[in-house]
C-alpha positions in Angstrom: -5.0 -2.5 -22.3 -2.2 -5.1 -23.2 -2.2 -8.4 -21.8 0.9 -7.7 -20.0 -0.9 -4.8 -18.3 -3.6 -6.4 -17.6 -1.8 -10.0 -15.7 0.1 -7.0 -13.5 -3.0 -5.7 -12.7 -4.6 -9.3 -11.9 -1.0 -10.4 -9.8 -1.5 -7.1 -7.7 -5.6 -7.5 -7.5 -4.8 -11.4 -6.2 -1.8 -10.3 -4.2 -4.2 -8.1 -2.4 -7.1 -10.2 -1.9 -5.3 -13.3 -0.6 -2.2 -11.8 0.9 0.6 -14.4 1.3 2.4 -14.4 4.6 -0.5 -12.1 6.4 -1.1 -12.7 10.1 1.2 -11.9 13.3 4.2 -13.7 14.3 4.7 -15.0 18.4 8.3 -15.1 18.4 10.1 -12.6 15.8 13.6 -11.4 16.3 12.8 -8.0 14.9 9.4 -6.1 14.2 8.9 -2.6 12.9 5.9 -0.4 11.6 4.8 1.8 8.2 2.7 4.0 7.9 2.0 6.2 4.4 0.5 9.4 6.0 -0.8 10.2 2.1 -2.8 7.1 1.3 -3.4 6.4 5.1 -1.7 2.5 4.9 -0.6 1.0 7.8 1.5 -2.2 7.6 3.3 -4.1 11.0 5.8 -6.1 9.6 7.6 -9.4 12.0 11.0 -10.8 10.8 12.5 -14.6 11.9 16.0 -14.5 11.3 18.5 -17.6 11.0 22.1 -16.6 11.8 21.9 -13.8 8.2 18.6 -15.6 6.5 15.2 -14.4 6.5 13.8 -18.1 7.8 10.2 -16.6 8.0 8.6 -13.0 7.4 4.9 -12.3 8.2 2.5 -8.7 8.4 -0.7 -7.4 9.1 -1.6 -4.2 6.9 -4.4 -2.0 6.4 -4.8 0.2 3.3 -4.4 0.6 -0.5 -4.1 -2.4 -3.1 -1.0 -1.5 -3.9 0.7 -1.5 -0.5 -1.1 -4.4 0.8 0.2 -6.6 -2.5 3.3 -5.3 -2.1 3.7 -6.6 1.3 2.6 -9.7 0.2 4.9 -9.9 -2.8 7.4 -8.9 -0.8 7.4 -11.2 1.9 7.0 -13.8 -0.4 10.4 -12.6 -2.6 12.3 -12.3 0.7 11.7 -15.7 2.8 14.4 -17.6 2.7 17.4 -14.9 1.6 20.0 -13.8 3.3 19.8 -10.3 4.6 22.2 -9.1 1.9 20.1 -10.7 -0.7 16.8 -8.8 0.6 18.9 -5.3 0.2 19.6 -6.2 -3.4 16.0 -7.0 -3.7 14.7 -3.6 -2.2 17.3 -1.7 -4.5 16.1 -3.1 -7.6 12.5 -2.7 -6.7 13.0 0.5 -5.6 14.9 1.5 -8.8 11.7 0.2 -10.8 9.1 1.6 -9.0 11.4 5.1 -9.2 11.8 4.5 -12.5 15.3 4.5 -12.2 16.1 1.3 -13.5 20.0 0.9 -14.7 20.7 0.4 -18.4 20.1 -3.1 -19.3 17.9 -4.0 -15.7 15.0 -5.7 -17.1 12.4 -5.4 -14.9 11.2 -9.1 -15.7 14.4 -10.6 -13.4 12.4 -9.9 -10.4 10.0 -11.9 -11.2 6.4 -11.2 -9.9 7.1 -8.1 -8.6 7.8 -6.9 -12.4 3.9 -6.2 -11.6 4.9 -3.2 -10.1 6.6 -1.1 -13.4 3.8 0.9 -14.1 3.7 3.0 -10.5 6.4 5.0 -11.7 4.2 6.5 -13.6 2.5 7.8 -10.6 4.8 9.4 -8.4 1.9 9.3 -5.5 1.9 5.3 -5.7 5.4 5.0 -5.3 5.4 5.3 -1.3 2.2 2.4 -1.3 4.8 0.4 -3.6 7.3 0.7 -1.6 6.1 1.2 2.1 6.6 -2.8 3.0 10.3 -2.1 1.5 11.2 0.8 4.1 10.0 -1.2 6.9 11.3 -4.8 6.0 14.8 -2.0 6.1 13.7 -0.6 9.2 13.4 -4.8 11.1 16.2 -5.7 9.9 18.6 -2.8 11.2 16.1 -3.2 14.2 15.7 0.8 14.1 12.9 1.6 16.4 11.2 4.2 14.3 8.5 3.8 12.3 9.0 4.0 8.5 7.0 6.3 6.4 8.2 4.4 2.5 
């Protein structure tokens, strides 16, 4: 295993242990749920908004590793940018976990959540990579409907 594989592996593990931004949110100005009926995750997902900015983002989740640091690592990528910014965000995680990433995206421009190259290698991951994605979509255009990733 490379050492690059195996720090993913160890973000994702950490990410998943000690989620960042886990609990419930009192006052949110949009909420919305997933669910990933082939892994079984579940993920609730609250959204403080300031004028266009994501001032605070918090979620409860039950389920795989994957989708539970991926809410994590999500939340943490998203707090504090605008809404425009988090759709920029979700389209080039999206593209990487699709393994559809443009010519010339390197996947280590976003950061931490680079961690998440190798699921395109397993196309049933991709909806427990993603699923925290779908429904920070879903708060935001305050669809009530809950998103399956």
């Amino acid at each position: 295993m490379s050492d690059l594989t195996e720090l993913y592996q160890n973000v994702i593990l950490d990410h998943n242990r000690r989620p960042r931004n886990y609990g419930t949110m009192q006052h949110s100005d949009a909420t919305a749920e997933g669910k990933n009926p082939l892994c079984g995750d579940q993920l609730t997902l609250w959204v403080k908004l300031d004028g266009q900015q994501i001032e605070d983002i918090r979620f409860t989740a039950s389920g795989c590793a994957i989708s539970r640091a991926s809410a994590s690592m999500m939340t943490a990528a998203v707090k504090g940018k605008s809404r425009i910014e988090a759709d920029t965000l979700f389209e080039r995680f999206h593209r990487l976990v699709t393994g559809r990433a443009e010519p010339g995206e390197d996947p280590a421009a976003l950061g931490s959540l680079a961690a998440f190259s190798g699921v395109s290698r397993f196309p049933v991951r991709v909806k427990c990579a993603s699923l925290a994605w779908h429904t920070l979509r879903a708060a935001l255009a305050q669809r009530d409907e809950v998103s399956t990733g």
